[in-house]
C-alpha positions as CSV (number, residue, x, y, z in Angstrom):
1,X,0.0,0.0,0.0
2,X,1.3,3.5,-0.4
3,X,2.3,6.0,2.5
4,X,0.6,9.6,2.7
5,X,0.8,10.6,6.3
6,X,4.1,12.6,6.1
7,X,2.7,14.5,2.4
8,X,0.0,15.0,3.7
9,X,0.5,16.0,7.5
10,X,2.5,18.8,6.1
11,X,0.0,20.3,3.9
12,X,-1.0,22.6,6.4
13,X,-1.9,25.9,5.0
14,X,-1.6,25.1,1.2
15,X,-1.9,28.6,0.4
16,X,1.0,29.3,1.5
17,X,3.1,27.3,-0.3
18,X,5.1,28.5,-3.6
19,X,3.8,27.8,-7.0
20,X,7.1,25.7,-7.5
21,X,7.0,23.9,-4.3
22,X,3.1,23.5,-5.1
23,X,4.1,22.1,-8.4
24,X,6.6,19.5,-6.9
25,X,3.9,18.4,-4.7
26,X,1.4,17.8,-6.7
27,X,3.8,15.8,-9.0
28,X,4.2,13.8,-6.0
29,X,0.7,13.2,-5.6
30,X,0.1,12.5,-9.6
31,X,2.6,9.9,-9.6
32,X,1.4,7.9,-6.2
33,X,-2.4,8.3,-7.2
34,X,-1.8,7.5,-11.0
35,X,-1.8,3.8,-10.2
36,X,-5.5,3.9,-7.7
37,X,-8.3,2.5,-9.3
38,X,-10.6,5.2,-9.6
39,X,-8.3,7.5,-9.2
40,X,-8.6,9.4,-12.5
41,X,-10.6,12.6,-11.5
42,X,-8.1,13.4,-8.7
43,X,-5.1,13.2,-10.8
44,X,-7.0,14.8,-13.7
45,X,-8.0,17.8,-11.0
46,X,-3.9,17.7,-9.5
47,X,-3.0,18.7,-13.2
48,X,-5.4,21.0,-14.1
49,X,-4.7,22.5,-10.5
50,X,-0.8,22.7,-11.2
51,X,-1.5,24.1,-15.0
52,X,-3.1,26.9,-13.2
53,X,-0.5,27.3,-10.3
54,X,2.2,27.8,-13.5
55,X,0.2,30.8,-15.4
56,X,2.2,33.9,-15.1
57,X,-1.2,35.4,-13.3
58,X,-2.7,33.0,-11.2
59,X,-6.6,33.2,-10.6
60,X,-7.5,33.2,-7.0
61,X,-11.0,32.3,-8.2
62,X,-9.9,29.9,-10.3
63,X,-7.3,27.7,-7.9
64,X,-10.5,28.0,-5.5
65,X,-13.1,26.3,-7.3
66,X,-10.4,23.9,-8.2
67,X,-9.4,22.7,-4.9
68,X,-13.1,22.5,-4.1
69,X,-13.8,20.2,-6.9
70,X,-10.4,18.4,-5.7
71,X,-11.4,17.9,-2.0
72,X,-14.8,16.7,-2.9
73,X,-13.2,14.3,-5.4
74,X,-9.9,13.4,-2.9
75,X,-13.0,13.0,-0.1
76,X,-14.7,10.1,-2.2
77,X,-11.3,8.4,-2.3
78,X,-10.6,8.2,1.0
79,X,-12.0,5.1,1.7
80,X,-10.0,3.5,-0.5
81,X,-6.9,5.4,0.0
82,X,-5.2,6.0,3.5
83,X,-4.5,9.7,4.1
84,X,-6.9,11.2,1.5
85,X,-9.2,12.4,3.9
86,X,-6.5,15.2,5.2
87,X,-5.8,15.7,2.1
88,X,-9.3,16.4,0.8
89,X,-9.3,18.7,4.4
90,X,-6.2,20.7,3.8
91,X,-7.6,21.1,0.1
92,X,-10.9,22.5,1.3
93,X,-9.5,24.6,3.7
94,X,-7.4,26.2,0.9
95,X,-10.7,26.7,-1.2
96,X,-12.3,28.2,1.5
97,X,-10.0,30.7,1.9
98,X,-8.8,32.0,-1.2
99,X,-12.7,31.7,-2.1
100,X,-13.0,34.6,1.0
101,X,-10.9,36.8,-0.5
């Protein structure tokens, strides 16, 4: 089985994390979760959330709605998947607050 809790422990505030560093993790996510049954629409949202994270102008807005969609999606994996469901809470928070802004 694969291990999560150290990625995802130290999600924390994703916000505040640099669009490289961002990037890298979300690499690291794509190539553990590329393998999971079922799995497609989270990796699918991962790369259209790291496309975004690499425009020159990033879209608050945008990134928001994406990590909703990606915590709801991450949140239906987590049964199957060990760690998801921090994941799918550290991606919500992250919607939640750029979606305040």
């Amino acid at each position: 089985h694969l291990r999560w809790t150290k990625v995802t422990l130290r999600c924390g505030d994703i916000t505040a994390l640099a669009p490289e560093a961002a990037a890298n993790n979300i690499n690291g996510w794509i190539t553990k979760l590329s393998n999971v049954d079922g799995a497609d629409g989270v990796v699918d949202g991962l790369a259209k959330l790291k496309k975004e994270l690499m425009q020159s102008e990033i879209d608050g807005a945008s990134v928001s709605t994406i990590l909703g969609e990606l915590a709801n999606e991450t949140r239906g994996m987590s049964g199957k998947v060990p760690g998801l469901g921090a994941l799918a809470s550290a991606l919500q928070a992250g919607s939640d607050k750029l979606g305040g802004m």
